[in-house]
C-alpha positions in Angstrom: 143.8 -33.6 -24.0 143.3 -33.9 -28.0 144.9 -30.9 -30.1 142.3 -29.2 -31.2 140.5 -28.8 -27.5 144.1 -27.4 -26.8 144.1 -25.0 -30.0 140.7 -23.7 -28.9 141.9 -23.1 -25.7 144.6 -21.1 -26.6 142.8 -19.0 -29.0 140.5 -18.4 -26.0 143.0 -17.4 -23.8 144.5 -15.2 -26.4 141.2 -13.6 -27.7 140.3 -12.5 -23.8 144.0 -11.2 -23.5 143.2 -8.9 -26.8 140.2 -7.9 -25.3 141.5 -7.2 -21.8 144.2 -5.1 -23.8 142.0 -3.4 -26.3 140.2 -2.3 -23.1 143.0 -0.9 -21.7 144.4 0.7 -24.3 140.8 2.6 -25.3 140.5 4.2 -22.0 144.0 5.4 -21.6 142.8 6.8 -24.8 139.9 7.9 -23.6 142.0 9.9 -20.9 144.5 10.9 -23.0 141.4 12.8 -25.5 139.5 13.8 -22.4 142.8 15.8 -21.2 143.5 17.4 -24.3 140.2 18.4 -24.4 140.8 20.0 -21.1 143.7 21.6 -22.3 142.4 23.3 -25.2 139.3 24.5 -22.6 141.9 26.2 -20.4 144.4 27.6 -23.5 141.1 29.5 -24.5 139.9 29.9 -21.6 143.3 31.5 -20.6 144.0 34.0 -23.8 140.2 35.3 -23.2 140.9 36.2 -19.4 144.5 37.7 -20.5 142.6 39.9 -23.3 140.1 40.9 -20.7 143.0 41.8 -18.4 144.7 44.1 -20.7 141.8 45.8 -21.0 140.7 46.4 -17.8 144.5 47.5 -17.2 144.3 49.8 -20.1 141.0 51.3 -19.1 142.3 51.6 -14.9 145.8 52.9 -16.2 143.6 55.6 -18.1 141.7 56.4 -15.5 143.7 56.5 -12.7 147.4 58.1 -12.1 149.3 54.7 -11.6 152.4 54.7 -12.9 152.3 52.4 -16.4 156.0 51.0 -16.1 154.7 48.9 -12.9 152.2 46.8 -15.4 155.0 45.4 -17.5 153.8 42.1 -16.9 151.0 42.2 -19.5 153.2 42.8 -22.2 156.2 40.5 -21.2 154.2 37.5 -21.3 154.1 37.8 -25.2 157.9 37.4 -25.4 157.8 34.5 -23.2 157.3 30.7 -24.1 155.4 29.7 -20.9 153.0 27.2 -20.0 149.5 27.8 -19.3 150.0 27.3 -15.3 152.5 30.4 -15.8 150.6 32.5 -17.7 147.5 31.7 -15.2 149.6 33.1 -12.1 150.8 35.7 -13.9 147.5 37.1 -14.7 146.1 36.5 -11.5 148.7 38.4 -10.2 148.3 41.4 -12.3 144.8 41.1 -11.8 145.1 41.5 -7.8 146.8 44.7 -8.5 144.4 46.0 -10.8 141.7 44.8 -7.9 143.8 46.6 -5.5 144.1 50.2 -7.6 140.4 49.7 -8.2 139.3 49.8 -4.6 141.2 52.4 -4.0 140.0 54.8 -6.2 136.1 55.3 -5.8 135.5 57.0 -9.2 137.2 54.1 -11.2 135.4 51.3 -9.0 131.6 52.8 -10.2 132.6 53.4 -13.9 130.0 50.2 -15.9 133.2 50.0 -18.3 135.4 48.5 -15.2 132.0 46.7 -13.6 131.3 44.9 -17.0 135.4 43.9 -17.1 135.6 42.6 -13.6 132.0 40.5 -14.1 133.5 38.9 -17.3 136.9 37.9 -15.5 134.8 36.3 -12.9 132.9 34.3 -15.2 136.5 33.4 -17.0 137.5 32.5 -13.7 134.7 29.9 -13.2 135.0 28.3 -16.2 139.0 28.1 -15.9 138.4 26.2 -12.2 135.8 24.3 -13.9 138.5 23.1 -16.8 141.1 22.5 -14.2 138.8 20.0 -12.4 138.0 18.4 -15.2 142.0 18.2 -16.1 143.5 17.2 -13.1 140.4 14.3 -12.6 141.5 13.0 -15.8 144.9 13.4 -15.2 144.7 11.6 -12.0 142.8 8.6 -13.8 145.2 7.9 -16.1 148.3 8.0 -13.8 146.5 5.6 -11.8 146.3 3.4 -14.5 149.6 3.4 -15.7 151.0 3.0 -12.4 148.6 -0.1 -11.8 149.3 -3.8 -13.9 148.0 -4.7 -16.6 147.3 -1.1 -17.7 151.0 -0.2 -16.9 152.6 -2.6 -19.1 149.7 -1.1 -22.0 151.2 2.2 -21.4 154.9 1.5 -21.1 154.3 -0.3 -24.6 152.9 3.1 -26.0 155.0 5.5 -24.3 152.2 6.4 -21.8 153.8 8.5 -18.9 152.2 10.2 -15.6 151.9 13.6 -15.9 152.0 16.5 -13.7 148.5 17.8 -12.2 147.4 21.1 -13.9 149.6 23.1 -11.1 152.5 21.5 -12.3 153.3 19.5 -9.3 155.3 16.4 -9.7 154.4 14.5 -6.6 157.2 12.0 -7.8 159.5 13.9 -7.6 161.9 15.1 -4.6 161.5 18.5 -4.9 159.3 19.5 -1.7 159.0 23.3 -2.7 156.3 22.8 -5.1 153.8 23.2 -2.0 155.2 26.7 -1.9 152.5 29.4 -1.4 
């Protein structure tokens, strides 16, 4: 085999291995934008549904006699530094209360005031499932490919690492309490 069929070879075998990694590389990208897209979704999403609420615990705290120091939980959450999964149950589970202290009394349940609240939650609500689809599909995409070779050695180069599904459940770890309900 002459040189230059040899240097031609080479610089085939190299230009296909830039390709393969450009590839790569551009769809862990890809992921990578697709999730923070996600994430911004959900952190907007999120602060809209707390606003909402606050007000429809404001306006059933008004009209009803429930004491105000068991709906703490609203106004905590501003002190705290927690992630988006945390603020998401804690909303939800002020939110039950609120749906609990609305069925129970008849004339707070008919005012349009509460209706109109409770109709914009749910429509939060859809669009928060809808962004945590879309989250944990991409998530789950790109921890496949940085678990899987060549893609894996792509990410380990850049500092790529699996992350936890949008309820922040690391299924490598050996904590078995995070299937807690």
């Amino acid at each position: 085999m002459d040189i230059i069929t040899l240097f031609f070879t080479m610089a085939a075998v190299i230009a296909i291995l830039a390709l393969i990694y450009a590839y790569l590389y551009n769809r862990l990208q890809d992921f990578k934008l697709k999730i923070d897209e996600a994430e911004s979704i959900l952190d907007e999403e999120l602060r809209n549904k707390y606003d909402k609420v606050y007000e429809l615990q404001t306006t059933v705290l008004k009209l009803s006699k429930v004491n105000e120091k068991e709906f703490q939980e609203l106004d905590n959450i501003k002190k705290e530094d927690i992630s988006n999964f945390e603020l998401d149950r804690k909303v939800i589970e002020v939110y039950n209360k609120l749906e609990t202290i609305i069925n129970d009394y008849e004339k707070i349940e008919t005012k349009k005031e509460v209706i109109e609240l409770q109709n914009e939650i749910k429509k939060l609500d859809a669009r928060i499932e809808s962004a945590k689809l879309f989250y944990n599909k991409y998530i789950n995409e790109s921890n496949t490919m940085v678990r899987k070779f060549p893609s894996n050695i792509i990410a380990k180069i850049h500092k790529i690492q699996i992350k936890n599904f949008y309820d922040n459940k690391d299924l490598n770890d050996d904590t078995v309490k995070d299937f807690k309900l």
